[in-house]
C-alpha positions, -999 to 999 in steps of 0.1 A, spaced: 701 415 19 714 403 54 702 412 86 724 415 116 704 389 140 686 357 131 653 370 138 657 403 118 637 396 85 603 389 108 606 415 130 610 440 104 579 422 84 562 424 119 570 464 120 568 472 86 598 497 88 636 489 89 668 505 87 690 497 54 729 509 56 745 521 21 765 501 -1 800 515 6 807 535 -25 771 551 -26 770 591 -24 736 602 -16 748 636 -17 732 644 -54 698 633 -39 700 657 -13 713 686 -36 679 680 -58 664 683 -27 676 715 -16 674 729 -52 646 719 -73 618 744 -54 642 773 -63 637 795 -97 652 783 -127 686 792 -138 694 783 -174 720 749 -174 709 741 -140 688 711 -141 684 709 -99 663 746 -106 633 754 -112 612 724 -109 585 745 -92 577 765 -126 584 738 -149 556 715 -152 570 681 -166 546 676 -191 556 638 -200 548 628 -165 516 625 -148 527 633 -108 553 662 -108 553 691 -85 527 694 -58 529 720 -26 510 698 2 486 716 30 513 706 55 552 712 56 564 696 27 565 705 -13 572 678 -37 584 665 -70 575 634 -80 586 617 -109 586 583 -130 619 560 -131 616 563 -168 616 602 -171 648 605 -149 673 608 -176 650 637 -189 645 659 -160 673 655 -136 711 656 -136 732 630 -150 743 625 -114 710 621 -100 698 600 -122 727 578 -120 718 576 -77 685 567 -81 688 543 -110 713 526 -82 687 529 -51 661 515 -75 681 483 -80 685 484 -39 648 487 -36 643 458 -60 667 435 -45 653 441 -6 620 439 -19 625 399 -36 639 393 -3 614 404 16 588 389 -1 609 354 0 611 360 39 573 364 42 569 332 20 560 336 -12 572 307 -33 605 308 -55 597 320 -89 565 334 -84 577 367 -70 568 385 -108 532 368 -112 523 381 -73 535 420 -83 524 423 -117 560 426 -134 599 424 -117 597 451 -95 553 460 -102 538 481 -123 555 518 -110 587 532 -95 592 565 -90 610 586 -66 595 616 -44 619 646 -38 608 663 -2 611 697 11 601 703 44 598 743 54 605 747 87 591 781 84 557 773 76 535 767 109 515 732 106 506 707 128 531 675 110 559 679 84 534 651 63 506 638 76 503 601 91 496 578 64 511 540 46 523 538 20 501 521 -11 525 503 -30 551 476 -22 582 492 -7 595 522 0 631 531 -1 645 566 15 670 588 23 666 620 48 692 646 60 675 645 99 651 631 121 615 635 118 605 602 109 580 586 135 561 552 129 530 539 150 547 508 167 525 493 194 500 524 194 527 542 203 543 574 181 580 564 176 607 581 162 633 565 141 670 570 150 685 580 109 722 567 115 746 579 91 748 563 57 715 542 60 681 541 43 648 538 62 631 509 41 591 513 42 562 486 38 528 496 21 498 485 15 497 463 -16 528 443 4 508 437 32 473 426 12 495 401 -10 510 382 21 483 385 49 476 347 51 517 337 45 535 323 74 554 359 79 531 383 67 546 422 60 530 453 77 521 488 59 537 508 87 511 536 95 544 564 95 542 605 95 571 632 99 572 658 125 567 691 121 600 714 121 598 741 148 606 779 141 645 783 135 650 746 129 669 738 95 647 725 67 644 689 65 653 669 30 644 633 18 645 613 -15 626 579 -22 624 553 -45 586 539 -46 575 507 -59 539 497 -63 511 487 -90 498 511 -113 459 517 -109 451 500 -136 458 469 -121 443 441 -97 461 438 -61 466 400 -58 467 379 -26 476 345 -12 451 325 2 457 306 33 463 277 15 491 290 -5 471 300 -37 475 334 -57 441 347 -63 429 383 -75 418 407 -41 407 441 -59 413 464 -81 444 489 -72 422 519 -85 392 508 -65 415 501 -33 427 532 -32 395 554 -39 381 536 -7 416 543 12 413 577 2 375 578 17 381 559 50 417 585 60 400 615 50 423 631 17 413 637 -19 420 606 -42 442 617 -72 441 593 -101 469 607 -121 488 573 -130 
């Protein structure tokens, strides 16, 4: 991964947010049909249908219809083949190995140590991917399209058909310019508790989406996610360069759940 001035790796640490432009031969355009699809009713041999009604038993997130603008499908890297198109899963298995890659570099820009990038996560890439599908309806009046919030896990990796992505930059609300054929590239929380006390330590990037007004098109995004699993232990570097154990993931995210206000949902 390559930045375009020498001081782009900190600054995007600094901010916690960056843009990310496509590999040339990358299409996102199955993404974005799953996108516009999978709220729809089912039609038989349509796999971008009918995600709404159809439950995904073998995964433990799935569909959820949020008290803001957005509905969601959420499901785990290795249930892609199952529930989604061949050409879909084929995208995100790509945009996962994107997300892996940018997130080794990142942590090597914020100092981590050669080779002990898989002790710090907890496994190559941590212990969950998973990609979130997002509809935003524009027709539905709510104050945000998703309510402000970082991420918990490591990285974040997405794709969105418009604006409406704002980060808190400064203590200012700012929105982020999507130019064609780029990703928006997220920091979260376990990122930022691992290299607090590195020389370039990453930001969770407090971020939210704006509401769509009445007669504006519906807004569509796709992510890759990469974090710990609840059942394990956040770790940290010390000041001194040592990897210690900071907390529980499960017991870090119950109090982030208490301290921001929303229901904690311990489904993984």
């Amino acid at each position: 991964m390559e930045f375009d001035r020498p001081d782009g790796a900190a600054e995007a640490l600094r901010a916690g947010a960056f843009l990310l432009r496509m590999p040339d031969d990358l299409d996102p355009a199955p993404g974005l049909d799953l996108c516009r699809r999978f709220y729809l009713p089912p039609v038989p041999g349509d796999r971008y249908r009918g995600h709404r009604e159809h439950g995904h038993p073998a995964s433990k997130l799935g569909y959820e219809d949020r008290p803001d603008q957005v509905e969601q499908l959420q499901i785990e890297a290795h249930l892609w083949q199952r529930y989604f198109p061949e050409e879909v899963t084929s995208l995100l298995e790509r945009m996962e190995e994107i997300t892996g890659t940018a997130l080794h570099a990142l942590l090597s820009a914020a100092g981590v140590p050669a080779g002990d990038a898989d002790e710090a996560l907890g496994g190559h890439h941590g212990g969950l991917c998973y990609t979130t599908v997002n509809h935003y309806r524009g027709d539905l009046d709510r104050r945000v399209g998703i309510v402000e919030h970082t991420d918990s896990g490591y990285i974040t990796l997405f794709h969105a058909d418009q604006p409406g992505f704002e980060v808190l930059d400064n203590g200012r609300w700012t929105p982020i310019e999507l130019p064609e054929r780029h990703f928006v590239v997220n920091l979260g929380d376990a990122f930022d508790v691992l290299t607090r006390h590195l020389p370039h330590p990453g930001t969770a990037v407090l971020h939210r989406v704006a509401a769509a007004g009445p007669g504006q098109p519906d807004r569509s995004s796709f992510t890759i996610y990469m974090g710990p699993s609840y059942g394990m232990v956040l770790r940290q570097y010390t000041s001194d360069g040592e990897l210690v154990d900071y907390q529980s993931f499960r017991d870090f995210s119950v109090a982030k759940a208490a301290r921001m206000g929303y229901q904690f949902h311990d489904r993984i």
